[in-house]
N, C-alpha and C positions, 0 to 999 in steps of 0.2 A: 625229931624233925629238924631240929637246930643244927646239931653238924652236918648233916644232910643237906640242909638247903646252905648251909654257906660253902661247903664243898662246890654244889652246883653254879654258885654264883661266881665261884672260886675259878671254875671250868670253862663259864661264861667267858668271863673278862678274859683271859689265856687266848681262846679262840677268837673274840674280836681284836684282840690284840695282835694274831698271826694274821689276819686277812686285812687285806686293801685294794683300795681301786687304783687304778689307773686309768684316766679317759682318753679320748682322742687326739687331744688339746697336751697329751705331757708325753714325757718320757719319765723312768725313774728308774732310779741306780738303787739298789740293796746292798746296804752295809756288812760286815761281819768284824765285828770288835774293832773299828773304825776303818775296815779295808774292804775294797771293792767287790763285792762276791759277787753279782751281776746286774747287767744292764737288762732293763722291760720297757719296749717299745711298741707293744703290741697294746692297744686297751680290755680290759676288761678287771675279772676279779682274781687275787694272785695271793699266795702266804709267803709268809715270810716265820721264822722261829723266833719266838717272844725272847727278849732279856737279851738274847745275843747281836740279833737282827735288828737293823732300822732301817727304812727308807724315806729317800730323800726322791720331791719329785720337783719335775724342770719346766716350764711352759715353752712349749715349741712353737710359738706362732711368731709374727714375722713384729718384732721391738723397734722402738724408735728412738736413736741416742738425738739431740736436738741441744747442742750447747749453746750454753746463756750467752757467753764471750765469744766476741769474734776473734777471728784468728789472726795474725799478722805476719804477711808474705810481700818478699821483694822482688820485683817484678825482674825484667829483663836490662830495663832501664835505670836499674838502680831504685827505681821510687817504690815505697812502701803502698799496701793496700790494707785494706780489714775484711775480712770476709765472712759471712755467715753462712753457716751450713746444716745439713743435718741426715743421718743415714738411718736408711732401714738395715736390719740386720736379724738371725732367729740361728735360732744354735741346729746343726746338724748330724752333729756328735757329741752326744752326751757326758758320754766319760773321758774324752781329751778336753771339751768346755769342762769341767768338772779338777779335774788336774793339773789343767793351765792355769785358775784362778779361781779354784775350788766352790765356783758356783756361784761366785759374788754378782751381781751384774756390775754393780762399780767399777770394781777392778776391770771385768771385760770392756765395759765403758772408756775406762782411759785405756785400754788397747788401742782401742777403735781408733781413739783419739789422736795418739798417737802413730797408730799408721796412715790415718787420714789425712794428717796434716803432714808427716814425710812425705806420701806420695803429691798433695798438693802446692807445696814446697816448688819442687821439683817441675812438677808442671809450670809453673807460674814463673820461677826462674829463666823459665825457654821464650817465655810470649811478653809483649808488651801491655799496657793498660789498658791501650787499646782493644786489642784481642782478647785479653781474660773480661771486661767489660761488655762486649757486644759480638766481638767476633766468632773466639772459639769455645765459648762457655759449654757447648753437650760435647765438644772432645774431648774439654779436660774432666767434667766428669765422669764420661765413660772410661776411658782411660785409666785415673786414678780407682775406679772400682774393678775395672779387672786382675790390676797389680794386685791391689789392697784384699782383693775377694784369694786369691792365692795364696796368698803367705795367712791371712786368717783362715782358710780351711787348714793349713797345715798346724800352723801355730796353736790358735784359739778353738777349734774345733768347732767355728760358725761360716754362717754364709754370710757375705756382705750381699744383699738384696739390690741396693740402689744407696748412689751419689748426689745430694742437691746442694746446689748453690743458692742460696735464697736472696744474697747482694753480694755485691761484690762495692767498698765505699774506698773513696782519699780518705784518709785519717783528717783531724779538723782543721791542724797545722800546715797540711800540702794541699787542701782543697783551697783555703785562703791565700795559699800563695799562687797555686792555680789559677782564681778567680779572678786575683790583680794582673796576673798575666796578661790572661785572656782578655780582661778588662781594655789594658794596655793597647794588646794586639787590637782588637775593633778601634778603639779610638785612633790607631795608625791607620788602618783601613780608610774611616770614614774620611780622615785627614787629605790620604791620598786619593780617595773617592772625590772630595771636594775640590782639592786642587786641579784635578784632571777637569771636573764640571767648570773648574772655573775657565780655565785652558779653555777650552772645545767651547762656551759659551763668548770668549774673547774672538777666537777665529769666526763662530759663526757671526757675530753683530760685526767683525770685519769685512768679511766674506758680504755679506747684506749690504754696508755701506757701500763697498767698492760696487755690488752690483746695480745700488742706486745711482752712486755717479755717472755709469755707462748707460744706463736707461735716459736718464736725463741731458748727457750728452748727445746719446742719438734722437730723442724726441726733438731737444734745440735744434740739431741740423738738421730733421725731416723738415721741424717748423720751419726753418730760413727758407730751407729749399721750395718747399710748398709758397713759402709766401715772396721769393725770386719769381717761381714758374705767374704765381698771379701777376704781380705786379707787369710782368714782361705781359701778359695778355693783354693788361691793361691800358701799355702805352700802345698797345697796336691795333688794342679797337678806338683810343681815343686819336690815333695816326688815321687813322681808316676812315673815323667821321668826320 
């Protein structure tokens, strides 16, 4: 029974060794003495020949590259920015993802990376602080992910999903020179806000004085006048008695 049952055992392990799953969630490439023998994209249960064969399997659901460092882009204006970003992405070809960087995700990561930040380069070079700030932030990253999503399905053999900007900052050196600026600029304002109030509050206690003297003038001459017309009555009811 000895050889027997290790034969069988022998037999066992052979055949769990030729079958494998695949589920819904992967793709997976079978090897043949380190070369490509076929792609299985379908799920279920599949063989492969023991000692010669191996398989390698891939998660096809949709990845998030989300880099620690921001990136550093100079605007239209010359001024620097820092931006923080992060892309969805999921492989839609297996065996070109697989031979462009042999499966790593790292490596596909600084792909990403690297065409994400060309194409955002690029963008950002056309628009001011303004614009990449508040203005045109869902152009530039639609945009950048449709260039970016093309040359990765060619290239890398992924889909680039979606583009986000999650800030876009002044670095700490141009927001403080910014800040003094700005600074500067309102204290010009309020300066010239002031002088202007002072102005127009000079003309109006002018304007008030002058219209007090004229009141006061015509009150004086109604007064005389009124007190001529009495007095003349006066001599000629006391003519009269």
């Amino acid at each position: 029974l000895g050889p027997v049952a290790a034969v069988l055992i022998a037999l066992l392990l052979v055949a769990s060794s030729a079958l494998f799953t695949v589920d819904q969630r992967q793709n997976a490439i079978v090897f043949q003495l380190g070369e490509v023998k076929d792609v299985i994209v379908k799920p279920g249960l599949n063989f492969k020949w023991p000692l010669i064969q191996n398989v390698r399997l891939f998660d096809m659901r949709i990845l998030t590259f989300d880099d620690a460092e921001p990136l550093r882009f100079i605007t239209s204006e010359k001024k620097p920015v820092l931006v923080d970003s992060f892309v969805k992405w999921r492989i839609i070809d297996v065996k070109q993802y697989y031979v462009s960087v042999q499966g790593d995700e790292m490596r596909a990561a600084t792909r990403l990376k690297q065409t994400i930040s060309g194409g955002l380069q690029n963008e950002f070079n056309k628009r001011t602080v303004h614009e990449v700030v508040s203005g045109e932030r869902d152009k530039i990253m639609e945009e950048v992910r449709e260039k970016a999503d093309a040359e990765l399905r060619r290239d890398l053999g992924v889909e680039l999903v979606d583009v986000r900007l999650k800030r876009v900052d002044l670095p700490q050196e141009v927001s403080e020179s910014v800040y003094r600026r700005m600074e500067a600029e309102r204290k010009r304002i309020a300066n010239d806000l002031r002088a202007t109030g002072g102005a127009e509050a000079e003309a109006i206690r002018a304007d008030a004085d002058r219209q007090r003297e004229v009141i006061l003038a015509n009150a004086y001459r109604d007064a005389q006048k009124t007190k001529g017309e009495g007095d003349a009555r006066s001599a000629s009811t006391y003519a009269k008695a």
